[in-house]
PDB file of N, CA, C and O in Angstrom:
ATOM      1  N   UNK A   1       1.687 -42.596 -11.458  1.00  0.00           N
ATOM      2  CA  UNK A   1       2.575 -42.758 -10.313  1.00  0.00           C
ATOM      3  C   UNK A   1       1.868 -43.651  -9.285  1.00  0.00           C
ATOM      4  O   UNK A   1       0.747 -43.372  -8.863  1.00  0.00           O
ATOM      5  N   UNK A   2       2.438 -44.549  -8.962  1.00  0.00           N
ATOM      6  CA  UNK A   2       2.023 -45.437  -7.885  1.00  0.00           C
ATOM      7  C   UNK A   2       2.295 -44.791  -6.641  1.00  0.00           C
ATOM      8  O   UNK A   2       3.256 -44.081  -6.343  1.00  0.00           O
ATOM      9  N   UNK A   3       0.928 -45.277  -5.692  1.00  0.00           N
ATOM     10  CA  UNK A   3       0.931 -44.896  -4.241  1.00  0.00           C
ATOM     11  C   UNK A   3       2.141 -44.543  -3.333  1.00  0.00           C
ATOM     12  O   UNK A   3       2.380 -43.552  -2.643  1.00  0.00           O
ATOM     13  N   UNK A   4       2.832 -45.710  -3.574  1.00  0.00           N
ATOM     14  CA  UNK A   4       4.274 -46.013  -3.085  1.00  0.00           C
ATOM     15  C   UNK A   4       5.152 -44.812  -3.100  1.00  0.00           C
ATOM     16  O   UNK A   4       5.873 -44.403  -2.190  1.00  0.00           O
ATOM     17  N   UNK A   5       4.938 -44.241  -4.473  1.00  0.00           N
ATOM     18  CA  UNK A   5       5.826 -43.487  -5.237  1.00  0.00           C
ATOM     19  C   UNK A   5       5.795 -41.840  -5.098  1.00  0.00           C
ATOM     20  O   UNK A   5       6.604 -40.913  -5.042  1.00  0.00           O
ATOM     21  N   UNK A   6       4.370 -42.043  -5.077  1.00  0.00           N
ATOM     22  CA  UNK A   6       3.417 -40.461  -4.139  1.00  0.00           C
ATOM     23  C   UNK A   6       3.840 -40.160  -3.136  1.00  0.00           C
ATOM     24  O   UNK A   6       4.528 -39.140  -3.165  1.00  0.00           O
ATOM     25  N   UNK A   7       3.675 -40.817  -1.840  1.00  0.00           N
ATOM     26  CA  UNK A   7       4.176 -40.956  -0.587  1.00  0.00           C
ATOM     27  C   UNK A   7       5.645 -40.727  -0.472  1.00  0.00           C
ATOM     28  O   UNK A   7       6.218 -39.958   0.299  1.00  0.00           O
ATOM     29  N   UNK A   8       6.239 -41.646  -1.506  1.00  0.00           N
ATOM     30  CA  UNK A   8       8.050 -41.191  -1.255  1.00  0.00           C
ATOM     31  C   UNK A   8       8.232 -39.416  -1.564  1.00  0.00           C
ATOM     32  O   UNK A   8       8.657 -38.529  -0.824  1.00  0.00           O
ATOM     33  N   UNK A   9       7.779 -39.377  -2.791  1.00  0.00           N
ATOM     34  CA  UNK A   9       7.900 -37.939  -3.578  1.00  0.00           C
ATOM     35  C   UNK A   9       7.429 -36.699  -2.292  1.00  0.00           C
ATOM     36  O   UNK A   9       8.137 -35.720  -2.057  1.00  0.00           O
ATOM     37  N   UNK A  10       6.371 -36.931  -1.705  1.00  0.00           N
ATOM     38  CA  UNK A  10       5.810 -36.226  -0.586  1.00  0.00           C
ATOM     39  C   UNK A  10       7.002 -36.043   0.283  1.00  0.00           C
ATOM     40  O   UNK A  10       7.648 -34.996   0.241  1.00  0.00           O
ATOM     41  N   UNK A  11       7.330 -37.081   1.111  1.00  0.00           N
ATOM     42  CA  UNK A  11       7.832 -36.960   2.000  1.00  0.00           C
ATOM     43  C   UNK A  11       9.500 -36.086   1.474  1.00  0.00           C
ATOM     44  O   UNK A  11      10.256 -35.430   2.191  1.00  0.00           O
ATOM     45  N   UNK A  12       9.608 -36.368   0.196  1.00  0.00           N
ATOM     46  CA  UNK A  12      11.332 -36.016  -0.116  1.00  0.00           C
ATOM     47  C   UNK A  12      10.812 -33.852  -0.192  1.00  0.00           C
ATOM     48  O   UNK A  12      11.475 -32.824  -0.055  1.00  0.00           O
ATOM     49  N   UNK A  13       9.453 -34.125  -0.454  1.00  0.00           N
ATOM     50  CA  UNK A  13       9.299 -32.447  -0.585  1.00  0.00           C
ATOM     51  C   UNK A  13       9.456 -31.908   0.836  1.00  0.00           C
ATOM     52  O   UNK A  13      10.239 -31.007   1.132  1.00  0.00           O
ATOM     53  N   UNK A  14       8.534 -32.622   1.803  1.00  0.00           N
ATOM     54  CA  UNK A  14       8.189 -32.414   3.007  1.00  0.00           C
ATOM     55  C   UNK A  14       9.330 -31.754   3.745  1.00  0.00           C
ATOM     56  O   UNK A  14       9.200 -30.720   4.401  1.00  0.00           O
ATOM     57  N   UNK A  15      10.621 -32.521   3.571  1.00  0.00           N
ATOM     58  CA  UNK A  15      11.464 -32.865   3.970  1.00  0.00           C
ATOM     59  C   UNK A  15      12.504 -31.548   3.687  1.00  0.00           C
ATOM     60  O   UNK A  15      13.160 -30.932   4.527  1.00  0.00           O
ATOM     61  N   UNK A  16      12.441 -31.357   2.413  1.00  0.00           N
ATOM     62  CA  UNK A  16      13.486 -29.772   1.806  1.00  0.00           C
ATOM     63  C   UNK A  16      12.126 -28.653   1.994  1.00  0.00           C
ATOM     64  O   UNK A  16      12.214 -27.535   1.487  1.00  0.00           O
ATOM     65  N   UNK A  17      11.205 -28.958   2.565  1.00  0.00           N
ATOM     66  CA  UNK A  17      10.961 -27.261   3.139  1.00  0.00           C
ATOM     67  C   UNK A  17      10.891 -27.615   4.745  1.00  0.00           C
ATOM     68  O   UNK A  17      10.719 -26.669   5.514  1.00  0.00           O
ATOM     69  N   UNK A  18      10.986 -28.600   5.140  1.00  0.00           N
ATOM     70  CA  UNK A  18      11.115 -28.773   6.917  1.00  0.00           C
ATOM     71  C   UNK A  18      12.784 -27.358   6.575  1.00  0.00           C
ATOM     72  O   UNK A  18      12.907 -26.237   7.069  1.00  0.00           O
ATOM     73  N   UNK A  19      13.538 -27.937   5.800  1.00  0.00           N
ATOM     74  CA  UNK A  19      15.190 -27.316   5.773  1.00  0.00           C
ATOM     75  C   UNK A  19      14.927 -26.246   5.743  1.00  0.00           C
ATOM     76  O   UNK A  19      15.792 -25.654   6.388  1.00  0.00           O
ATOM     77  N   UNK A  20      14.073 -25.439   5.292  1.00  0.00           N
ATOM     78  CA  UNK A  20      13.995 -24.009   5.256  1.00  0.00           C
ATOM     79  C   UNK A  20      13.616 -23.110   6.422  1.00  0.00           C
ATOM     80  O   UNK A  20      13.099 -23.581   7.435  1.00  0.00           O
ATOM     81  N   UNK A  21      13.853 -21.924   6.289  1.00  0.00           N
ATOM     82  CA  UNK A  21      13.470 -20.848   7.075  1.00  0.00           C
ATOM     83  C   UNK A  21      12.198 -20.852   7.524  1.00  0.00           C
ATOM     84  O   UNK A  21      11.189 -20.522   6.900  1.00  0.00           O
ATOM     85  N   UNK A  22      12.333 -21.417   9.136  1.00  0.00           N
ATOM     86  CA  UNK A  22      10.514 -21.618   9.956  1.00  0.00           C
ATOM     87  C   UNK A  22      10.293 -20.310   9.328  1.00  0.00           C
ATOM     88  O   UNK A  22      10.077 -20.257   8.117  1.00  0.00           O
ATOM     89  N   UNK A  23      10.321 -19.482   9.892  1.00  0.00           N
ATOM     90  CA  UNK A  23       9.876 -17.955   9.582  1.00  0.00           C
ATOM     91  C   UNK A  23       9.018 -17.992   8.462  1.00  0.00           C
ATOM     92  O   UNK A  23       7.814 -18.146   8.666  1.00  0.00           O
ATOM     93  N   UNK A  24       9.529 -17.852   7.086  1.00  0.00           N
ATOM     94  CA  UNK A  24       9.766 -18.111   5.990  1.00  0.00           C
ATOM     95  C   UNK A  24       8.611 -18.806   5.578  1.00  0.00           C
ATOM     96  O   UNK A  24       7.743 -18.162   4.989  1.00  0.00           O
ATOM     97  N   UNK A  25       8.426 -20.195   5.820  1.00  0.00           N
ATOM     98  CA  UNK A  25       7.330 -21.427   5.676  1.00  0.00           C
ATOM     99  C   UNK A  25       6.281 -20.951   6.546  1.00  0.00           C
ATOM    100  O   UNK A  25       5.212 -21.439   6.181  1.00  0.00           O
ATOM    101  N   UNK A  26       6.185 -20.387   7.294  1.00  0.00           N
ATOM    102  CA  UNK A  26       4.732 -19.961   8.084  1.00  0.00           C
ATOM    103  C   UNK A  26       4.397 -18.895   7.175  1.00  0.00           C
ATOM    104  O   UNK A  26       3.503 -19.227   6.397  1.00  0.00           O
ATOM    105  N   UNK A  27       4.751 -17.926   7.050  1.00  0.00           N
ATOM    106  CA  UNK A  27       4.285 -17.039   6.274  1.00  0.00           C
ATOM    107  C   UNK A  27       3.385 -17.695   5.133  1.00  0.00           C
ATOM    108  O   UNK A  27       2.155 -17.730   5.114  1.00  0.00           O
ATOM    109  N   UNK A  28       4.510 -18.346   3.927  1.00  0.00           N
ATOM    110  CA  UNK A  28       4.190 -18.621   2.883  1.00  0.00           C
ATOM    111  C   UNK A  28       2.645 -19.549   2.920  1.00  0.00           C
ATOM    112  O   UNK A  28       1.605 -19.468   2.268  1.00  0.00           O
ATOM    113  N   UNK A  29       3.081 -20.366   3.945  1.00  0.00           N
ATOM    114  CA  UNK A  29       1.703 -21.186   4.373  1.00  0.00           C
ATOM    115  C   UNK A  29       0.519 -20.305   4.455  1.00  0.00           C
ATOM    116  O   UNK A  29      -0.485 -20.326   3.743  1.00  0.00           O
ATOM    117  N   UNK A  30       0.841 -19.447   5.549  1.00  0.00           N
ATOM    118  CA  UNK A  30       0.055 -18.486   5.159  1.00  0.00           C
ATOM    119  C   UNK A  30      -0.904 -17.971   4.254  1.00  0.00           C
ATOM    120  O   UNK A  30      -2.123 -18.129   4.311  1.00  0.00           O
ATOM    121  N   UNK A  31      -0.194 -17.290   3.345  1.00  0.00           N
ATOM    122  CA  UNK A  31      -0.119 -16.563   1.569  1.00  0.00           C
ATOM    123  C   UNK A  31      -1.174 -17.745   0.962  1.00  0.00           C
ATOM    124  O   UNK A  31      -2.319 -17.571   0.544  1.00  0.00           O
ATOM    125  N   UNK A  32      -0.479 -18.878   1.048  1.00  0.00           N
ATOM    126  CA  UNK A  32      -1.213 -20.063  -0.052  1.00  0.00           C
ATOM    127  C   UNK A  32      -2.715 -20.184   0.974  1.00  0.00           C
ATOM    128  O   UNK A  32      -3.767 -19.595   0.726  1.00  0.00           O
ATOM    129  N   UNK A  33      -2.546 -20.811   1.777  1.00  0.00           N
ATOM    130  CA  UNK A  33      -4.093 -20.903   2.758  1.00  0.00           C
ATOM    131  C   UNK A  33      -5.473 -20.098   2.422  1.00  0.00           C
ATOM    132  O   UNK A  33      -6.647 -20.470   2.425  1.00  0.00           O
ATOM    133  N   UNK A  34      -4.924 -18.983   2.163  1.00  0.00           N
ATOM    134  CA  UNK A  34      -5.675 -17.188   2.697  1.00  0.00           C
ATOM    135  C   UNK A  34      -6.632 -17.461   1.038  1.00  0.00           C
ATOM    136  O   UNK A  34      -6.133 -17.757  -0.048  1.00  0.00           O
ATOM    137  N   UNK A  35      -7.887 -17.268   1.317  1.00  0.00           N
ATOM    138  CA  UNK A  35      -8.354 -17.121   0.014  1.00  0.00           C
ATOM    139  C   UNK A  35      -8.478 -15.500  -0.319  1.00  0.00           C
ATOM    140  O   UNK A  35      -9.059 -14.762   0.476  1.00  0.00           O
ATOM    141  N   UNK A  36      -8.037 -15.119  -1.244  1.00  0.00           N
ATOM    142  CA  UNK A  36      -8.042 -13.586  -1.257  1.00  0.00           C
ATOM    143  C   UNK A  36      -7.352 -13.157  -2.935  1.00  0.00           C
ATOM    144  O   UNK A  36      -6.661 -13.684  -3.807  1.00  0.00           O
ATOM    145  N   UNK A  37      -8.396 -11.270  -2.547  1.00  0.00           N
ATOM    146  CA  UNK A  37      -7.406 -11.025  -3.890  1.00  0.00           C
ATOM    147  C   UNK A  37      -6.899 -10.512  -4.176  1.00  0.00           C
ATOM    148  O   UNK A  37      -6.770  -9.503  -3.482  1.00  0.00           O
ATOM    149  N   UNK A  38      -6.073 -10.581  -5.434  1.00  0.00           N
ATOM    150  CA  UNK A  38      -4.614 -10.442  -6.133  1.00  0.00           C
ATOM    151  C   UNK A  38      -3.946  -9.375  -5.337  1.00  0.00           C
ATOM    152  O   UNK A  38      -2.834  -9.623  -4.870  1.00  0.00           O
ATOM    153  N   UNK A  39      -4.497  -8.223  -5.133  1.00  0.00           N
ATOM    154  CA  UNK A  39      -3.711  -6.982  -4.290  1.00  0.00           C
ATOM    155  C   UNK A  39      -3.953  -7.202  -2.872  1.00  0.00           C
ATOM    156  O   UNK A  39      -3.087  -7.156  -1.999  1.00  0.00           O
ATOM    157  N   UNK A  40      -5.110  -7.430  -2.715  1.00  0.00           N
ATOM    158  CA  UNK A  40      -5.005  -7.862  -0.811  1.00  0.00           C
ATOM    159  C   UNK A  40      -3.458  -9.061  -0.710  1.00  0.00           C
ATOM    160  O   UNK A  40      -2.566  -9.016   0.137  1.00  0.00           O
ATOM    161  N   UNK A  41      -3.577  -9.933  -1.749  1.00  0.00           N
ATOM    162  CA  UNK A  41      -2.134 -11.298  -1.111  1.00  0.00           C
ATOM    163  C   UNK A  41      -1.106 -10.402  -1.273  1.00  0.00           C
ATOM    164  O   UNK A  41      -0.265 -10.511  -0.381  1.00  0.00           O
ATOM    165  N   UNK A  42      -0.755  -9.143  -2.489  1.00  0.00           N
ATOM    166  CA  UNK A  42       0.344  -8.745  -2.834  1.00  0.00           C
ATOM    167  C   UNK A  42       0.665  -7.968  -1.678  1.00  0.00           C
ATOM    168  O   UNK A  42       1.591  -8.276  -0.928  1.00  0.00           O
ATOM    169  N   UNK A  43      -0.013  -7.045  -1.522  1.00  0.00           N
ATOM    170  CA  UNK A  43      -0.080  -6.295   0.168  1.00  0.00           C
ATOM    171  C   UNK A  43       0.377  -7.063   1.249  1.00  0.00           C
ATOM    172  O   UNK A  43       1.103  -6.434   2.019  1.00  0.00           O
ATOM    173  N   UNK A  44       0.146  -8.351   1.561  1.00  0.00           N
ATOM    174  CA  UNK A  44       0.515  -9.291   2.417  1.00  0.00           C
ATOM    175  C   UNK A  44       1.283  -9.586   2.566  1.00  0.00           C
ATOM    176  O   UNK A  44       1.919  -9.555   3.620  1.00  0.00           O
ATOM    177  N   UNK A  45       1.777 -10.315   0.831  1.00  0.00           N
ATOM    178  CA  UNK A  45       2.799 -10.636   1.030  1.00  0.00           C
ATOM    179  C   UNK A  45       4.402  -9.372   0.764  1.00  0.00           C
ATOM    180  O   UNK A  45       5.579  -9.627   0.506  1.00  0.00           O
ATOM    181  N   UNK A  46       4.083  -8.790   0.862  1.00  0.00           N
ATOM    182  CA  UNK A  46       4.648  -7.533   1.002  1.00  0.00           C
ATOM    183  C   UNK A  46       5.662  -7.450   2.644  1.00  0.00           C
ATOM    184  O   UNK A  46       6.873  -7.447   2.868  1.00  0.00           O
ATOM    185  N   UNK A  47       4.223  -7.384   3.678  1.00  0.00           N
ATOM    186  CA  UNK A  47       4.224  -7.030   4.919  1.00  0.00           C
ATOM    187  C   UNK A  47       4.984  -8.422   5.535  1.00  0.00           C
ATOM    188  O   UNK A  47       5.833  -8.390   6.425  1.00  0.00           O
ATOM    189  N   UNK A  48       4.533  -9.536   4.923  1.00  0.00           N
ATOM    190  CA  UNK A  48       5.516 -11.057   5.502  1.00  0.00           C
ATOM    191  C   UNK A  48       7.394 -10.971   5.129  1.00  0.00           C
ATOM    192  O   UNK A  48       8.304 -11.581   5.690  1.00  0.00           O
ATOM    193  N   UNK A  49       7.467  -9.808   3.795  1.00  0.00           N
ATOM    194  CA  UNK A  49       8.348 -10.221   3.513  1.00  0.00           C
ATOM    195  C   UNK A  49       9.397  -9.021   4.499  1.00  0.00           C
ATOM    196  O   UNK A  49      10.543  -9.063   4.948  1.00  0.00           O
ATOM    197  N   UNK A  50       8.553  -8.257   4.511  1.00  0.00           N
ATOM    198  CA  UNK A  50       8.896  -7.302   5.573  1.00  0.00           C
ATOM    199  C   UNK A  50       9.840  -7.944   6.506  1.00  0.00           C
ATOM    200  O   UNK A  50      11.064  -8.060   6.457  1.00  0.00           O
ATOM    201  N   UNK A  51       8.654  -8.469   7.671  1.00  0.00           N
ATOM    202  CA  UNK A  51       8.734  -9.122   8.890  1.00  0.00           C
ATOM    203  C   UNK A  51      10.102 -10.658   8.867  1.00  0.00           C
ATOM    204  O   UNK A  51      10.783 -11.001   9.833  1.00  0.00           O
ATOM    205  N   UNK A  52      10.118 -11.192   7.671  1.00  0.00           N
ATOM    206  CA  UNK A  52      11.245 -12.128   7.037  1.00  0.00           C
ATOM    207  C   UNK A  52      12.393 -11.526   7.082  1.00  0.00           C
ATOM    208  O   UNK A  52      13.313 -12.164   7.594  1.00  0.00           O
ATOM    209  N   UNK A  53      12.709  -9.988   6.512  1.00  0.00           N
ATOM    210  CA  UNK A  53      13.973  -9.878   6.038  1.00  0.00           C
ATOM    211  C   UNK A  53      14.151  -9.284   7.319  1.00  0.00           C
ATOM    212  O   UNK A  53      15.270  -8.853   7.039  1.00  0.00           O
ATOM    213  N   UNK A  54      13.914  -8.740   8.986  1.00  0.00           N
ATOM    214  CA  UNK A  54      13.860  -8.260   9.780  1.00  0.00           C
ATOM    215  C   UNK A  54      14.438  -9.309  10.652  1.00  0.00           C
ATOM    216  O   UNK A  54      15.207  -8.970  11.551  1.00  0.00           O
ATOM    217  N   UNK A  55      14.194 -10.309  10.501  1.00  0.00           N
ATOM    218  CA  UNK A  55      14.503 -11.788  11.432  1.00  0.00           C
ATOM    219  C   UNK A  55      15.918 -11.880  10.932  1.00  0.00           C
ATOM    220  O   UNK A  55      16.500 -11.648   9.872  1.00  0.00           O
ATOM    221  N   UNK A  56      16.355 -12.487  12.608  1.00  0.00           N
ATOM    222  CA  UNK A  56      17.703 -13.097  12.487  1.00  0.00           C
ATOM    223  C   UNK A  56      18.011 -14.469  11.189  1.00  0.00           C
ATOM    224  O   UNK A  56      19.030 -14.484  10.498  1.00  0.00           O
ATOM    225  N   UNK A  57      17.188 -15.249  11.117  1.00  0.00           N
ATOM    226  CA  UNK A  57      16.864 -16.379  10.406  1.00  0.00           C
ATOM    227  C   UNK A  57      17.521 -15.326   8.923  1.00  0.00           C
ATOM    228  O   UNK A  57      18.316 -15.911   8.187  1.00  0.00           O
ATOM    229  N   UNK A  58      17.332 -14.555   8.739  1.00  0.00           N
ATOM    230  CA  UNK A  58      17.772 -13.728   7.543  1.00  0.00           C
ATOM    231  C   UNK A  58      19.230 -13.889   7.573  1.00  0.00           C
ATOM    232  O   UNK A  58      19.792 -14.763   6.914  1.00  0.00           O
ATOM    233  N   UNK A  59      19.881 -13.017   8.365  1.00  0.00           N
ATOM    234  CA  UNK A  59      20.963 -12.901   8.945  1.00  0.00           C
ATOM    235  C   UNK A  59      22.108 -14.697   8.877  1.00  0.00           C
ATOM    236  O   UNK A  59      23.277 -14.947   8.585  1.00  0.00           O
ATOM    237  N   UNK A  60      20.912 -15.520   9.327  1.00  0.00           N
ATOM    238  CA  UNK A  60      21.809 -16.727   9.218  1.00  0.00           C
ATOM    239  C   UNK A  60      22.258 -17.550   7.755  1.00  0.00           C
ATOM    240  O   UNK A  60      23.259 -18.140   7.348  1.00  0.00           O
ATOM    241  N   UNK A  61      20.931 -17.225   7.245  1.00  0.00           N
ATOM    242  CA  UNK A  61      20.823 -17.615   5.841  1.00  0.00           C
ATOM    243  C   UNK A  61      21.624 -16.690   4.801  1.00  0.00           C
ATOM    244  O   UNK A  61      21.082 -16.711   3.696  1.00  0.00           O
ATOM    245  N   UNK A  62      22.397 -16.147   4.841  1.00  0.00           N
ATOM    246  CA  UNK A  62      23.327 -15.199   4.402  1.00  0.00           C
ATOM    247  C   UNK A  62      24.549 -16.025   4.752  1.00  0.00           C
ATOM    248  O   UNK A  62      25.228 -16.796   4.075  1.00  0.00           O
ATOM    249  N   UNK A  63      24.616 -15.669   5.890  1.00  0.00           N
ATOM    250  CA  UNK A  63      25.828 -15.940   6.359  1.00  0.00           C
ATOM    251  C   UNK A  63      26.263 -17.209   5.835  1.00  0.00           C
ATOM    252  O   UNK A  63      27.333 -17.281   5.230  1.00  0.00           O
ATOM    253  N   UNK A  64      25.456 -18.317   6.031  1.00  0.00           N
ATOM    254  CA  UNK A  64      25.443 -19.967   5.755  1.00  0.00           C
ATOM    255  C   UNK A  64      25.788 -19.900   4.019  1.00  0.00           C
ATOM    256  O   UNK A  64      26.504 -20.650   3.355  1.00  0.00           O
ATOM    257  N   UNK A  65      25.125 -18.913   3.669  1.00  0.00           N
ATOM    258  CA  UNK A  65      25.784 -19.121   1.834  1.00  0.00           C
ATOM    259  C   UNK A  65      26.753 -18.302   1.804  1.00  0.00           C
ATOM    260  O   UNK A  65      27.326 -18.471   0.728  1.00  0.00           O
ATOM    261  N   UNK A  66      27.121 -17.712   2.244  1.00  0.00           N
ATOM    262  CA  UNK A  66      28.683 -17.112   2.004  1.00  0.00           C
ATOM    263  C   UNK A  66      29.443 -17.704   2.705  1.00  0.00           C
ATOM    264  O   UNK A  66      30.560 -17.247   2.461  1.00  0.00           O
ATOM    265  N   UNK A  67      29.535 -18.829   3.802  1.00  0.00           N
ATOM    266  CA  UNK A  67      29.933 -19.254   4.454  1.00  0.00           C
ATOM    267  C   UNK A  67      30.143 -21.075   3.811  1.00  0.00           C
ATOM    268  O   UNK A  67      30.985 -21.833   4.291  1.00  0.00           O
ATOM    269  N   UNK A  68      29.344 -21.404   2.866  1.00  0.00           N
ATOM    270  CA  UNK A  68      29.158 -22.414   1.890  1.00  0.00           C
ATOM    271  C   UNK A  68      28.885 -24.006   3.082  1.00  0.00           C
ATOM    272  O   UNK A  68      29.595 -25.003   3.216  1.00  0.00           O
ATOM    273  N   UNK A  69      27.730 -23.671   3.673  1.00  0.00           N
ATOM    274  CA  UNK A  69      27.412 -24.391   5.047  1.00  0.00           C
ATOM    275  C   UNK A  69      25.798 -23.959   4.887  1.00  0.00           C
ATOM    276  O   UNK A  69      25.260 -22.876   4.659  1.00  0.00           O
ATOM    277  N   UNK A  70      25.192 -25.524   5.149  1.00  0.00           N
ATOM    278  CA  UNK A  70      23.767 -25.350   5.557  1.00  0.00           C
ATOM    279  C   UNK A  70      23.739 -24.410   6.682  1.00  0.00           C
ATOM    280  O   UNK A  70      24.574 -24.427   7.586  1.00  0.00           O
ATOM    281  N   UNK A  71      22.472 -23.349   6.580  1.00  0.00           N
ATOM    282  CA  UNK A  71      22.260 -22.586   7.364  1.00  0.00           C
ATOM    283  C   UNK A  71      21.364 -22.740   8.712  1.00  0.00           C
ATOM    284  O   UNK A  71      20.256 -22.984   8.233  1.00  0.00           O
ATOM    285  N   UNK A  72      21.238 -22.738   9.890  1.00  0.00           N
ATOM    286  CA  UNK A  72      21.069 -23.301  11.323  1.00  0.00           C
ATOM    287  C   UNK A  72      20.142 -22.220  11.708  1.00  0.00           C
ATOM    288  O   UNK A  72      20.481 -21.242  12.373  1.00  0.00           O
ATOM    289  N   UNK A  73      18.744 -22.482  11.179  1.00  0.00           N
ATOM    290  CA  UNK A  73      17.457 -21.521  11.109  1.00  0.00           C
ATOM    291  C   UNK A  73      16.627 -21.664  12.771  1.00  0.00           C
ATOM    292  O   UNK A  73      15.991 -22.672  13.079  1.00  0.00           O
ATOM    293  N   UNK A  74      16.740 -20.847  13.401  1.00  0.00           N
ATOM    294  CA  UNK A  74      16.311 -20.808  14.767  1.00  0.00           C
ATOM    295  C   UNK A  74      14.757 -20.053  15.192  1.00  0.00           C
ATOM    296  O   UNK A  74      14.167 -19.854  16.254  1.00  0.00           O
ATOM    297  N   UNK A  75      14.470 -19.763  13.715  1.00  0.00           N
ATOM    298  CA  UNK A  75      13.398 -19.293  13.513  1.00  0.00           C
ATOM    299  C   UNK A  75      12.713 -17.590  14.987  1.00  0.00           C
ATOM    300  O   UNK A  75      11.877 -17.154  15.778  1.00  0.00           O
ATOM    301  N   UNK A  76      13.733 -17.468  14.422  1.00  0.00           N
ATOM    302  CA  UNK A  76      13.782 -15.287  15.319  1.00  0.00           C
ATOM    303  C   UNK A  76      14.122 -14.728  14.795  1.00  0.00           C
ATOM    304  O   UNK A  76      14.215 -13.547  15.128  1.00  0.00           O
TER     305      UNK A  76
END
């Protein structure tokens, strides 16, 4: 893959998780960052997913697919 081609591919990823749930992407950032193990991340990510399904951002992202409309993530 040429440079050119790297850079495009990047940015088209960059770009469909900017679309996602702030909430959501901090966490996960999170999770991946954290060097740790297997049951300490599972524990974690446990407690993130917690704190995720608790947020309004939940609530919108529901709604937006039953509603068949990108969902308008305000990240709360």
């Amino acid at each position: 893959m040429k440079d050119e081609e790297l850079i495009a591919k990047a940015e088209e990823i960059a770009i469909t998780i900017a679309q996602k749930g702030p909430i959501a992407v901090k966490m996960v950032k999170a999770l991946i960052n954290e060097n740790q193990e297997i049951k300490e991340g599972l524990e974690k990510e446990i407690a993130f997913f917690s704190k995720c399904f608790s947020s309004q951002d939940r609530l919108e992202g529901i709604n937006a697919f039953l509603e068949k409309r990108k969902p308008k993530f305000k990240g709360i």
